[in-house]
Backbone as a printed PyTorch tensor [residue, N CA C, xyz], in Angstrom:
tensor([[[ -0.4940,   1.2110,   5.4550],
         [  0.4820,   0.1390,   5.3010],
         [  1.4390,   0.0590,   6.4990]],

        [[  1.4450,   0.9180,   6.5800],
         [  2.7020,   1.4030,   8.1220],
         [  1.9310,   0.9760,   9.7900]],

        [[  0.9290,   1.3790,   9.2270],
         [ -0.2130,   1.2780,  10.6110],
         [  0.6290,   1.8590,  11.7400]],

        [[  0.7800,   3.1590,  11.1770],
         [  1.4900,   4.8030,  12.1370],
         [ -0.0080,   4.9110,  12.7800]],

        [[ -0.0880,   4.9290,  14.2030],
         [ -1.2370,   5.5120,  14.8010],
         [ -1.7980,   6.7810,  14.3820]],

        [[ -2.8830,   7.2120,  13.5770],
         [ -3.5030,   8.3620,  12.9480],
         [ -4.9550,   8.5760,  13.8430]],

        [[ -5.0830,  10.2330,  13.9200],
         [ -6.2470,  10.9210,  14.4300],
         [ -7.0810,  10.9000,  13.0780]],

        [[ -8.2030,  10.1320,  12.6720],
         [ -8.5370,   9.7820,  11.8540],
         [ -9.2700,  11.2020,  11.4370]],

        [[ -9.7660,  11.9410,  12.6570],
         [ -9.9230,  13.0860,  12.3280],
         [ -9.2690,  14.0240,  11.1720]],

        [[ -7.9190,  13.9530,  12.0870],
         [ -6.9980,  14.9330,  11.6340],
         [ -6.4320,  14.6170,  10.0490]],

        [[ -6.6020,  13.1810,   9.7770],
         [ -5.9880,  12.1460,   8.6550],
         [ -7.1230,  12.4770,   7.3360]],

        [[ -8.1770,  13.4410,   7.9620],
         [ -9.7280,  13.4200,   6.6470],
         [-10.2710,  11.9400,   6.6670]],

        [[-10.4400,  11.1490,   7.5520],
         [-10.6450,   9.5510,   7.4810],
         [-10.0250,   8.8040,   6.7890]],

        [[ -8.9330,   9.0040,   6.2940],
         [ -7.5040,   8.2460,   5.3670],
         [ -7.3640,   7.1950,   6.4640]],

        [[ -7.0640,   5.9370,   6.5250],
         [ -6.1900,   4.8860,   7.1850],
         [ -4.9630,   4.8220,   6.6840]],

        [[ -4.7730,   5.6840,   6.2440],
         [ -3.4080,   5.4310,   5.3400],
         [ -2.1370,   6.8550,   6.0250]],

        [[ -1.0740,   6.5420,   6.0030],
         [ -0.5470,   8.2300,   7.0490],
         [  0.2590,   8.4600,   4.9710]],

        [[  0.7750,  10.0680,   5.3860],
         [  1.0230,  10.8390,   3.9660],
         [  2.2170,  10.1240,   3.5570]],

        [[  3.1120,   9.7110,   4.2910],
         [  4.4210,   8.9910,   3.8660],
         [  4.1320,   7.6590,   3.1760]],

        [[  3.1890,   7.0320,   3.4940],
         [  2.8070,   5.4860,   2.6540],
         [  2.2460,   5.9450,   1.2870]],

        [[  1.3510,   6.7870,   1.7360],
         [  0.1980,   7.4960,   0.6020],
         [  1.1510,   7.8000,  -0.8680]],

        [[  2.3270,   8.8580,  -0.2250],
         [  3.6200,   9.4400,  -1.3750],
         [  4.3850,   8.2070,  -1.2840]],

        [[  4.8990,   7.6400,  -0.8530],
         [  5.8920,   6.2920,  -0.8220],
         [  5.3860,   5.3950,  -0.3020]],

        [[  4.5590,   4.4630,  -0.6900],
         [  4.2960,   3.2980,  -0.7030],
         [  5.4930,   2.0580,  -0.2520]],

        [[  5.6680,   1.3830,   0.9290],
         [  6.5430,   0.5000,   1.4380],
         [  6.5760,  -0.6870,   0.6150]],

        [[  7.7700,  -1.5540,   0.9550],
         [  7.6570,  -2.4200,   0.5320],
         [  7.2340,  -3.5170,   1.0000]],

        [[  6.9180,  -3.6260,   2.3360],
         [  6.2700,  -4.3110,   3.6270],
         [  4.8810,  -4.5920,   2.8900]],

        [[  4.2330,  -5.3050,   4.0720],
         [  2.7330,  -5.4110,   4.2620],
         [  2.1950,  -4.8840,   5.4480]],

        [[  3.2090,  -4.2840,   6.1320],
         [  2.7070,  -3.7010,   7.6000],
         [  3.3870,  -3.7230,   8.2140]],

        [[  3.1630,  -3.1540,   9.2490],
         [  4.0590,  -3.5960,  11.2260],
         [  3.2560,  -3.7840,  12.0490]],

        [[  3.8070,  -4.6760,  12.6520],
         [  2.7310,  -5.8320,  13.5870],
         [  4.0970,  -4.9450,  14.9850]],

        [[  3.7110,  -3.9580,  15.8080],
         [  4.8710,  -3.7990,  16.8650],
         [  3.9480,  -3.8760,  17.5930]],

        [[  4.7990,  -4.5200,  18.8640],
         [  4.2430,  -5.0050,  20.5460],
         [  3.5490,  -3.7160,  21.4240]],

        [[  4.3210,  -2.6240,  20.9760],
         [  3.8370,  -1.3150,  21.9800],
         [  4.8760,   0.0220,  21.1330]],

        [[  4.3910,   0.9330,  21.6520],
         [  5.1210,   2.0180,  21.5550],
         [  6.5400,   2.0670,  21.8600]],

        [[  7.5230,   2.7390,  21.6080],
         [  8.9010,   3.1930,  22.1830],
         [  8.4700,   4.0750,  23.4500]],

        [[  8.2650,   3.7360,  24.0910],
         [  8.4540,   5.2330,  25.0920],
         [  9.2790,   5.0770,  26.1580]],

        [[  9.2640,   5.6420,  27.3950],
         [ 10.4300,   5.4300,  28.7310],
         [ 10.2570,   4.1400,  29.1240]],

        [[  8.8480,   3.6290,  29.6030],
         [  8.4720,   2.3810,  30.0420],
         [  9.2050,   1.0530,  29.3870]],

        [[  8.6370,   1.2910,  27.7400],
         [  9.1200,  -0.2050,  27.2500],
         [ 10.6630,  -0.1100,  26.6870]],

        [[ 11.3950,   1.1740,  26.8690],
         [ 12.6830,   1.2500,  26.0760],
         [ 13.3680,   0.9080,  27.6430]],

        [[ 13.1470,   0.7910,  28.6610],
         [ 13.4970,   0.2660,  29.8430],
         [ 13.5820,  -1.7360,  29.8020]],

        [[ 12.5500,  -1.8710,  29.3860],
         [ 12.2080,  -2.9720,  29.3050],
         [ 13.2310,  -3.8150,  28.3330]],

        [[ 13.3150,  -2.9030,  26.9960],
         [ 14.1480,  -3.6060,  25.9840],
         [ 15.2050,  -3.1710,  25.9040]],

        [[ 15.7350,  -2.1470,  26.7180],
         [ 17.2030,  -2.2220,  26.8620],
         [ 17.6640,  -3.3140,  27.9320]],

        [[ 16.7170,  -3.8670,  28.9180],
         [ 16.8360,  -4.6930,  29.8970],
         [ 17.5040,  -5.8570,  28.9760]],

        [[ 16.7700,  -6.1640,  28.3800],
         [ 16.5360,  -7.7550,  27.0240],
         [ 17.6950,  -7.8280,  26.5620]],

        [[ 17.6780,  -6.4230,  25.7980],
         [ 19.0500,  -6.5750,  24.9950],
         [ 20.3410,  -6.0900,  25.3770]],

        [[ 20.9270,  -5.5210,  26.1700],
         [ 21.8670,  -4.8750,  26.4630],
         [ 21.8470,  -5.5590,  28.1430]],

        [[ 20.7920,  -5.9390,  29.0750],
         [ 21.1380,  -6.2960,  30.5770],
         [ 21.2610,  -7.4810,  30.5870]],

        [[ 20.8600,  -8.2710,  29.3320],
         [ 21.0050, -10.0250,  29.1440],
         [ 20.0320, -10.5590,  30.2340]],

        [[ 18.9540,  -9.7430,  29.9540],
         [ 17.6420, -10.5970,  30.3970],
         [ 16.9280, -11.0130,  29.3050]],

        [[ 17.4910, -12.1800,  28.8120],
         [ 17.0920, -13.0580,  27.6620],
         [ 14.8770, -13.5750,  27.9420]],

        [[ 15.6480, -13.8080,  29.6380],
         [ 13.9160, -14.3000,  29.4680],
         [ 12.5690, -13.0560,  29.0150]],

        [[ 13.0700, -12.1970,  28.9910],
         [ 12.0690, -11.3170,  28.7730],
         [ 11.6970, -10.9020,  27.0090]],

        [[ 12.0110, -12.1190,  26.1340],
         [ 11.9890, -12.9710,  25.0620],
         [ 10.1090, -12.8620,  24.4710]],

        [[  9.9990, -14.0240,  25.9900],
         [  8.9790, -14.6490,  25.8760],
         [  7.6670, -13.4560,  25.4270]],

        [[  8.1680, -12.9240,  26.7820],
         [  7.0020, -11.6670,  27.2190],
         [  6.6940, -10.5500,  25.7600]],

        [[  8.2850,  -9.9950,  25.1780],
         [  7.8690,  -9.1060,  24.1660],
         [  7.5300,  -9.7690,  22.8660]],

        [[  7.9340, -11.3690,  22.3950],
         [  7.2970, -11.9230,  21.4820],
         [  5.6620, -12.3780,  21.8720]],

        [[  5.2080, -12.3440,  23.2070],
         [  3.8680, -12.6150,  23.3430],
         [  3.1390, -10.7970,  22.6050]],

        [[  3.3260,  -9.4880,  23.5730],
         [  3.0080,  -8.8390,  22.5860],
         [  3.1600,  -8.6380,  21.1390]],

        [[  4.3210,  -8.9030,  20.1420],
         [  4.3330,  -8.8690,  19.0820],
         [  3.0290,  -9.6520,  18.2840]],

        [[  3.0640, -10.8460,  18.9620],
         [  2.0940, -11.8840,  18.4960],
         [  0.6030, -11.6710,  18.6650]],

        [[  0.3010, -10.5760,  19.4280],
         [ -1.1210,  -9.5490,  19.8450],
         [ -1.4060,  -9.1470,  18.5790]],

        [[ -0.2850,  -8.4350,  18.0250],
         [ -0.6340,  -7.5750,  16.9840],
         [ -0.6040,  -8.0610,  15.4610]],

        [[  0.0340,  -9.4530,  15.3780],
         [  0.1430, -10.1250,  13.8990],
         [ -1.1500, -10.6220,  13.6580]],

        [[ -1.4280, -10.6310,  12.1110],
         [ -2.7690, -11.0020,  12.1910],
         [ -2.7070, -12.5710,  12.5170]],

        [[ -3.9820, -13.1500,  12.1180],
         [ -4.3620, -14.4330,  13.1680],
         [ -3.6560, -15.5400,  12.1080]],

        [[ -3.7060, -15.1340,  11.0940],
         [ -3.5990, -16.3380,  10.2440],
         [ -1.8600, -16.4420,   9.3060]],

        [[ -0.9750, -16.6630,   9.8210],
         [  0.0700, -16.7550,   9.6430],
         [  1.3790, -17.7170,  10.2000]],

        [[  0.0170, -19.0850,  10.0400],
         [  0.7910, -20.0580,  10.6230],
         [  1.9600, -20.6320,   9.0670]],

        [[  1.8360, -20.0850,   8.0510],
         [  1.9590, -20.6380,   7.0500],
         [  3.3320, -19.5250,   6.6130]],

        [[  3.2550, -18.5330,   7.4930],
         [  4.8340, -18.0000,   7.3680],
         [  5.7420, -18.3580,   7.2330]],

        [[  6.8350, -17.5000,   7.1440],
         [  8.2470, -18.2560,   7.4740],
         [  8.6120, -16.8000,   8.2140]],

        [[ 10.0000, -16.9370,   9.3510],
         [  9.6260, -15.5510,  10.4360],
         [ 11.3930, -15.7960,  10.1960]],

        [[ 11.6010, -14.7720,   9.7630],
         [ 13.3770, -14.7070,   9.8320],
         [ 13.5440, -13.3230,  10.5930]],

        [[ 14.7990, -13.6710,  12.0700],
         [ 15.3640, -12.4340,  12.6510],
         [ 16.5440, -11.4990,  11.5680]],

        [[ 16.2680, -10.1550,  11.9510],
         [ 17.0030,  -8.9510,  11.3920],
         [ 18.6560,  -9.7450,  12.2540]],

        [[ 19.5030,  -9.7890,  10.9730],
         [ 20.9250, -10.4590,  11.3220],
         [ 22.0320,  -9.6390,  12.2770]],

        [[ 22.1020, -10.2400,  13.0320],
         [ 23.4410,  -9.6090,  13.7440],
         [ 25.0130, -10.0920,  13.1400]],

        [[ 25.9950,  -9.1830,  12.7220],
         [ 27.5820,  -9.5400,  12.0310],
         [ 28.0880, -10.4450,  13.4910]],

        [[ 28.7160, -11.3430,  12.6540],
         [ 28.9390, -12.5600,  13.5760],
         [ 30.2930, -11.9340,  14.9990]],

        [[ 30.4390, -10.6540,  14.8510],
         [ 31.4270, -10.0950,  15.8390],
         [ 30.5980,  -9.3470,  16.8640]],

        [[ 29.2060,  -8.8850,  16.4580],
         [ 28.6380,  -8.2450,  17.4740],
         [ 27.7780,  -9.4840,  18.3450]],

        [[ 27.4300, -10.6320,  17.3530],
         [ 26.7230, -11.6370,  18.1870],
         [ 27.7550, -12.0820,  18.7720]],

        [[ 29.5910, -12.1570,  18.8390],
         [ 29.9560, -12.8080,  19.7620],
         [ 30.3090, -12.0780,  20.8970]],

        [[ 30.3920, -10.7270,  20.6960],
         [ 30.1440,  -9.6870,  22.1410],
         [ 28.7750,  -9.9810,  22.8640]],

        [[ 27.4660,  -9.9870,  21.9880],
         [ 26.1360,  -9.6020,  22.9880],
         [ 26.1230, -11.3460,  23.8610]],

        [[ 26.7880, -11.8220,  22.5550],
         [ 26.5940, -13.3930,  23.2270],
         [ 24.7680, -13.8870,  22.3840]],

        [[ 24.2270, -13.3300,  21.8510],
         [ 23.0280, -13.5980,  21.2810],
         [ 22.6250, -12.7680,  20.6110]],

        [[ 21.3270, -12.9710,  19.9490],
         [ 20.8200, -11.8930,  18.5050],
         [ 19.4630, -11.6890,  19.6170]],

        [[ 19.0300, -10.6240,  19.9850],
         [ 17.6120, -10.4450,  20.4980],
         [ 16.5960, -10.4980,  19.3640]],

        [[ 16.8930, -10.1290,  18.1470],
         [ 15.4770, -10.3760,  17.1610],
         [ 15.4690, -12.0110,  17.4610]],

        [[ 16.7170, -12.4690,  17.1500],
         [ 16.4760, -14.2550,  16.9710],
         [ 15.5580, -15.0360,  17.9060]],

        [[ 15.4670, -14.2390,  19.2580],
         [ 15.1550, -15.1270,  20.5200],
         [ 13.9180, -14.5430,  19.9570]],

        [[ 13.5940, -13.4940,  19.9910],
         [ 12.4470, -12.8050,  19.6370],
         [ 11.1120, -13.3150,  18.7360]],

        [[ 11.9900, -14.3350,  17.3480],
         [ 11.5740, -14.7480,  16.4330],
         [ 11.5190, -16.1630,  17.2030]],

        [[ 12.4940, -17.1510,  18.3110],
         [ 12.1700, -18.3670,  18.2650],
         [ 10.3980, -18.3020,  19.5160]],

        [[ 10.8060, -17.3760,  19.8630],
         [  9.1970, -17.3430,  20.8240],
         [  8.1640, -17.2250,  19.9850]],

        [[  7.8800, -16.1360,  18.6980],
         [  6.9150, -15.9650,  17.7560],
         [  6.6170, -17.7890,  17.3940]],

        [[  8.0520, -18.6630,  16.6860],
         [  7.1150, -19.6810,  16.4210],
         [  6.9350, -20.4770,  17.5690]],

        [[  7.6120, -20.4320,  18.9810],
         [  6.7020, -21.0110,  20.0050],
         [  5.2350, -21.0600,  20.1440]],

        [[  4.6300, -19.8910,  19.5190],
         [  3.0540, -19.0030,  19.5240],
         [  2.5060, -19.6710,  18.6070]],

        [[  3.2060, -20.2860,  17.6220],
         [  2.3340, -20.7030,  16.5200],
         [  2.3800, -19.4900,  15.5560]],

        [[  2.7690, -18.5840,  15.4000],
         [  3.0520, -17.4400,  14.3550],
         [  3.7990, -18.1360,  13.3110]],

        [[  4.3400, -19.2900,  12.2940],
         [  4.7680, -19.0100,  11.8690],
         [  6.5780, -20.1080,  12.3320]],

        [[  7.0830, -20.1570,  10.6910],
         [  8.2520, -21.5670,  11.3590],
         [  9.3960, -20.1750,  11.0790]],

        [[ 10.5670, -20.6140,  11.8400],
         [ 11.7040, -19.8160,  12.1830],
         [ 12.7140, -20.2700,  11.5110]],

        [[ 13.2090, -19.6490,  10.6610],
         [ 14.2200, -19.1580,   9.9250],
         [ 15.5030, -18.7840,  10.2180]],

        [[ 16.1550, -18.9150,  10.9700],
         [ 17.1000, -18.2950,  12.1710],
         [ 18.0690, -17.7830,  11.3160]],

        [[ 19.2300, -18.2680,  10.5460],
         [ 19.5050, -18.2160,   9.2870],
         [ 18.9300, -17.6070,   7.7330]],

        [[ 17.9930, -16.5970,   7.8800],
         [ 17.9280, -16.8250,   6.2830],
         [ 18.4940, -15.3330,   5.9530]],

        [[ 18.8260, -14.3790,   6.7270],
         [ 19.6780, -13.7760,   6.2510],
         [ 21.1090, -13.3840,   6.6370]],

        [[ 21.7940, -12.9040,   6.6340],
         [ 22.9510, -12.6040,   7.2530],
         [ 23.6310, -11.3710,   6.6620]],

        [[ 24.3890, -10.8370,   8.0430],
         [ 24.8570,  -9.5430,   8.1500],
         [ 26.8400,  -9.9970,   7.7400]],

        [[ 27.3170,  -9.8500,   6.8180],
         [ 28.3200,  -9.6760,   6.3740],
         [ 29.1860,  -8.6350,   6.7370]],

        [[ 28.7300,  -7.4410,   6.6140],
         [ 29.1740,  -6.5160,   6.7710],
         [ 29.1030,  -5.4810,   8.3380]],

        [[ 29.9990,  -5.7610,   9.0550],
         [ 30.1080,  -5.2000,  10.4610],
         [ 29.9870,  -3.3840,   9.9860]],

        [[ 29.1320,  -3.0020,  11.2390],
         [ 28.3170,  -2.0770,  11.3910],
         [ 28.7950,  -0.5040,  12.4140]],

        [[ 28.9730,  -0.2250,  12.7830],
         [ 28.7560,   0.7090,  14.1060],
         [ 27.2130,   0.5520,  14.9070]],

        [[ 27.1690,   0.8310,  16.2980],
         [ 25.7310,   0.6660,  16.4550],
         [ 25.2380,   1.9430,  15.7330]],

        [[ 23.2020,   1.5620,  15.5270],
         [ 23.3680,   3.2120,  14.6420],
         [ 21.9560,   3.9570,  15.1810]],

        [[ 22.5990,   3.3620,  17.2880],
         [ 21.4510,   4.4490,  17.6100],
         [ 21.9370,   6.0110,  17.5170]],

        [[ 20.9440,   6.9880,  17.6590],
         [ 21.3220,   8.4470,  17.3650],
         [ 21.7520,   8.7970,  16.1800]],

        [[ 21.4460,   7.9100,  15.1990],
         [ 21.7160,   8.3220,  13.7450],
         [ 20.6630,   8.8260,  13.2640]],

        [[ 20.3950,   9.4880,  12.2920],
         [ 19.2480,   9.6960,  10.9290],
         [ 19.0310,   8.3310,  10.2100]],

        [[ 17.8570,   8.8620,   9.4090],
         [ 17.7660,   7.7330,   8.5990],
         [ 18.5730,   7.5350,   7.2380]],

        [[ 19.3840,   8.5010,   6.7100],
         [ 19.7450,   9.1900,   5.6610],
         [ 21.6350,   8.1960,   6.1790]],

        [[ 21.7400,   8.5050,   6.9760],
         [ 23.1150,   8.1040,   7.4400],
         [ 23.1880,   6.4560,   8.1900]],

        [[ 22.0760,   5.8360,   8.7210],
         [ 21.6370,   4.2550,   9.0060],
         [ 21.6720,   3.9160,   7.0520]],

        [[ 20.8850,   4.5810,   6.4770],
         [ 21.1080,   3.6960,   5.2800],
         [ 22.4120,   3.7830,   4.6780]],

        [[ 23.4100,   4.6590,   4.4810],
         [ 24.3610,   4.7730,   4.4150],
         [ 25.5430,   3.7200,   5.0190]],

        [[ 25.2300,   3.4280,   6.1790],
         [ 26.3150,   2.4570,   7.0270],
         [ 25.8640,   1.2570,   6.2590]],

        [[ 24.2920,   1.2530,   6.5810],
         [ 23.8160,  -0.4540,   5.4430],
         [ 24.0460,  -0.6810,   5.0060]],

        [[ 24.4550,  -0.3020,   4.1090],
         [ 24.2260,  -0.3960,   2.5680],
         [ 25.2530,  -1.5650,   2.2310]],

        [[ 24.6450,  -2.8820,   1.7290],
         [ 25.4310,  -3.9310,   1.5360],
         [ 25.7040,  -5.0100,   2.7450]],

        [[ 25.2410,  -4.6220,   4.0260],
         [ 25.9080,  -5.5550,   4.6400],
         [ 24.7720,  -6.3960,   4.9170]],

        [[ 23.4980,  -6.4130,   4.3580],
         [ 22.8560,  -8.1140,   4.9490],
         [ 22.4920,  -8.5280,   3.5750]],

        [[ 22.5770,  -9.8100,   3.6960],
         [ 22.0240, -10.5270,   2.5690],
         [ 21.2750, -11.9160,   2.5580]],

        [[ 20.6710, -12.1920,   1.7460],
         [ 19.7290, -13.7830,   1.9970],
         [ 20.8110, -14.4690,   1.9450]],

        [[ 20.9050, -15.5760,   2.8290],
         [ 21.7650, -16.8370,   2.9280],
         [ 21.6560, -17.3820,   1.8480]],

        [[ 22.4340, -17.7980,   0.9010],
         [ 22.3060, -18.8500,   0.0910],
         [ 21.7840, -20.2070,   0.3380]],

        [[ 22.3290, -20.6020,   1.5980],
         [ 21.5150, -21.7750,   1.9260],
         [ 19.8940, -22.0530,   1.8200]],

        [[ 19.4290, -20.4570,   2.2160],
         [ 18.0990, -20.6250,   2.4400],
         [ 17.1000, -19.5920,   1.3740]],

        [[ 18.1360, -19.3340,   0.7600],
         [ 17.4810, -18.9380,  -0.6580],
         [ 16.1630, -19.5470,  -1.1750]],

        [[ 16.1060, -20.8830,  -2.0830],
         [ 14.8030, -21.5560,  -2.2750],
         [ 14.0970, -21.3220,  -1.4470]],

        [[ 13.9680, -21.6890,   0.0880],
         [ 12.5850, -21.6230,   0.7250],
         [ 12.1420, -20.1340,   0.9090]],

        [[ 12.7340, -18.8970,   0.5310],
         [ 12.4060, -17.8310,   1.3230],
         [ 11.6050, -17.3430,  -0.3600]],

        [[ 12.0910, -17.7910,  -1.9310],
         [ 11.3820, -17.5210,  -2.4640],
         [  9.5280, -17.7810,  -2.9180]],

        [[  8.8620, -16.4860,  -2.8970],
         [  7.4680, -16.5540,  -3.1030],
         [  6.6620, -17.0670,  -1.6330]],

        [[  7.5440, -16.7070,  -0.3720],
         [  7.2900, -17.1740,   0.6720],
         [  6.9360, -15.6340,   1.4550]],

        [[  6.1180, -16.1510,   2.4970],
         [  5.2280, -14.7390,   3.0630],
         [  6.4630, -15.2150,   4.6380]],

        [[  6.7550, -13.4520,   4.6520],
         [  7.7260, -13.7250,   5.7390],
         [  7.3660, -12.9060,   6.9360]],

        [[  7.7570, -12.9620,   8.0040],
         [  7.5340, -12.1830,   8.9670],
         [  8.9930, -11.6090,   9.2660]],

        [[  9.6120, -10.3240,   9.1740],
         [ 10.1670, -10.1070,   9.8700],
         [ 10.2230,  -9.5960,  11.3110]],

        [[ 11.7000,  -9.5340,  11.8270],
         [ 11.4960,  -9.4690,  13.2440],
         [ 12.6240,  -8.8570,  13.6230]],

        [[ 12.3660,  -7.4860,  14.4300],
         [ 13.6660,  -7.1350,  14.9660],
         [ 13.0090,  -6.3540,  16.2710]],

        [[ 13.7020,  -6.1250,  17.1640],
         [ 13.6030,  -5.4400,  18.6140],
         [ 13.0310,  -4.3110,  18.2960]],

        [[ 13.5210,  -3.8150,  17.8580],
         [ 12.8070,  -2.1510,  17.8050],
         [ 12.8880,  -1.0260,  16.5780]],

        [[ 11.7860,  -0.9160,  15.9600],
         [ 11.6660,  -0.0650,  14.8510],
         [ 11.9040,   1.1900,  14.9260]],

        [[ 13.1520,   1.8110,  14.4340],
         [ 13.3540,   3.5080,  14.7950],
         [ 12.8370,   4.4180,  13.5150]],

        [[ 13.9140,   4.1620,  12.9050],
         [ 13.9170,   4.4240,  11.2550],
         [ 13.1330,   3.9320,   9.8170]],

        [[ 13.8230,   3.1600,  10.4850],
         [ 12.9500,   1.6400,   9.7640],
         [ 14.3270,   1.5200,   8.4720]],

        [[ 15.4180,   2.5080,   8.8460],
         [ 16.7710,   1.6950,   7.8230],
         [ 16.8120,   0.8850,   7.5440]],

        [[ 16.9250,  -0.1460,   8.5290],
         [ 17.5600,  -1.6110,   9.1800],
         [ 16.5750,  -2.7950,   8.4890]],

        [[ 15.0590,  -2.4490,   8.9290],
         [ 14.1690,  -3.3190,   8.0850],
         [ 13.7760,  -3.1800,   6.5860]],

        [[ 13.9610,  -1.6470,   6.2550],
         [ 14.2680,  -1.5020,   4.9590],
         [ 14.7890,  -2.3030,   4.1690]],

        [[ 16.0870,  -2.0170,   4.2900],
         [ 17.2970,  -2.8130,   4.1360],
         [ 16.8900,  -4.4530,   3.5510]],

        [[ 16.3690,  -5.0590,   4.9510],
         [ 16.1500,  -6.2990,   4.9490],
         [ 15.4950,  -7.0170,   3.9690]],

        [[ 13.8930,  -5.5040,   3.9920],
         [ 12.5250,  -6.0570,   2.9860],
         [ 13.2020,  -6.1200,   1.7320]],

        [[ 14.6060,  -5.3710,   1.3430],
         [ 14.2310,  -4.8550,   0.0090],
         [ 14.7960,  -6.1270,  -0.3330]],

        [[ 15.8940,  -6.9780,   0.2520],
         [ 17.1670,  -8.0400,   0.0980],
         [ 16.0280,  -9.0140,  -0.0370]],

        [[ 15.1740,  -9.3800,   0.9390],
         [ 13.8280, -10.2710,   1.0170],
         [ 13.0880, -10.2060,  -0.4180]],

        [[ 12.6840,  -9.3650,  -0.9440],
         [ 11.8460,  -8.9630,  -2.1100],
         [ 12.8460,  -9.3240,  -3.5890]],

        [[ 14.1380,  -8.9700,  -3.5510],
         [ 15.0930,  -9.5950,  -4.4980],
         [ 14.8690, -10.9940,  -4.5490]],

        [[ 15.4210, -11.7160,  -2.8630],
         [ 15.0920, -13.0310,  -3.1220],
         [ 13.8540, -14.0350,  -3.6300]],

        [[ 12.4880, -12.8110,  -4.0510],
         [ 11.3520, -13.3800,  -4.4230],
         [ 10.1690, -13.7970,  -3.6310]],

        [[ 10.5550, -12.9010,  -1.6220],
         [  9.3110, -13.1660,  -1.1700],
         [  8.4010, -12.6480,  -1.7960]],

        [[  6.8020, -12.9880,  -1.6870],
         [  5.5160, -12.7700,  -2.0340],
         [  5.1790, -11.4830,  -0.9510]],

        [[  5.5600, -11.5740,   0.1750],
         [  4.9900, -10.8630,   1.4650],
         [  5.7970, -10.6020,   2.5660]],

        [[  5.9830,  -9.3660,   3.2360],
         [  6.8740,  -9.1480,   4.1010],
         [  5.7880,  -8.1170,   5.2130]],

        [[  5.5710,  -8.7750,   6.8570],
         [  5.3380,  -7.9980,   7.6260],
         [  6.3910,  -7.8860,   8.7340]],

        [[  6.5000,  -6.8750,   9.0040],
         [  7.7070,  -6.5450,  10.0080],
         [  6.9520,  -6.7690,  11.3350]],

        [[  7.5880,  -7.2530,  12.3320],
         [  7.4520,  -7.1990,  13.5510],
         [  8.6880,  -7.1500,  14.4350]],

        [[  8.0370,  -6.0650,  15.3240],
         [  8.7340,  -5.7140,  16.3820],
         [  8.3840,  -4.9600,  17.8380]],

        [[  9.1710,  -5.5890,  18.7010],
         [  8.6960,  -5.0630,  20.2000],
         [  8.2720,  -4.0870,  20.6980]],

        [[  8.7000,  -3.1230,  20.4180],
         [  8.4950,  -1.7840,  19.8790],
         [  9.1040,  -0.7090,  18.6380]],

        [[  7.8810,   0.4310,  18.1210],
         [  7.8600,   1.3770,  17.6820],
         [  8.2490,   2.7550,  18.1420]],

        [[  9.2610,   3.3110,  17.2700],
         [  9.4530,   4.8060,  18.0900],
         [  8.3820,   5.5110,  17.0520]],

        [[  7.8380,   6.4500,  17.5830],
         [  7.0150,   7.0580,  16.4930],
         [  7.8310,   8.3460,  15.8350]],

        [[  7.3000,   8.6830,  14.8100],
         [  8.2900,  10.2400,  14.2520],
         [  8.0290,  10.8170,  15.0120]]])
């Protein structure tokens, strides 16, 4: 479900890794562009933190490698930024992230359908135990866009999967509101 890269060897031929197997997600998968490593965490700290917006295009073209083919019938909502950190970065990188996915044809954009209420600390160098902790409560489905997001297959989308707190979080608020389907996508994966 996770589609954690496994030595199928080492896995007994399971496609499945032991954490999905014992805890089953609430996702349908992760569709991520590449690995976390030195190379692409260069790249996406460039994006998000050097305000090289154009480099948008490039990591929603990989994301869109890895979604399956048939998900023109999505709906693709970005992981919300609290309206005080989007007026520091000056932009949401999942959002740009998500308006290139439906440039691709992945899928119509949602820009709005959830929102972050609750201002955050950033929560790199955290655990996952203490990211859910800061969460807890601060995103929620827009009311506005409530109806369309119910029984609707969604794509999420955020820059970079660490923990997976953050999209947690999101799927579970998504799944209240009555989506049918939730695949996460993102630019990159850090692996455990």
């Amino acid at each position: 479900m996770c589609q954690y890269p496994l030595d199928l060897e080492e896995s007994g031929g399971s496609t499945e890794c032991l954490v999905c197997a014992n805890h089953p997600p609430l996702h349908s998968g992760i569709a991520a562009g590449t690995i976390y490593n030195d190379t692409s965490r260069k790249l996406v700290l460039a994006f998000k933190h050097g305000r090289r917006i154009a480099l948008a295009r490039l990591l929603a073209s990989f994301i869109a490698a890895r979604l399956p083919a048939d998900t023109a019938d999505y709906l693709i909502v970005p992981v919300p930024l609290h309206r005080l950190r989007l007026w520091q970065r000056g932009f949401n990188q999942a959002a740009l992230l998500a308006r290139d996915l439906e440039r691709l044809g992945k899928g119509r954009l949602i820009v709005d359908g959830l929102v972050r209420r609750k201002y955050t600390r950033p929560l790199g160098n955290l655990g996952q135990q203490e990211r859910k902790q800061i969460l807890a409560g601060s995103i929620h489905v827009n009311a506005r866009r409530a109806e369309r997001l119910e029984n609707a297959k969604v794509i999420l989308v955020d820059d970079v999967l660490t923990s997976g707190a953050t999209t947690n979080v999101c799927t579970d608020v998504l799944k209240q509101a009555g989506a049918s389907e939730i695949v996460i996508a993102c630019a990159a994966r850090k692996l455990r």
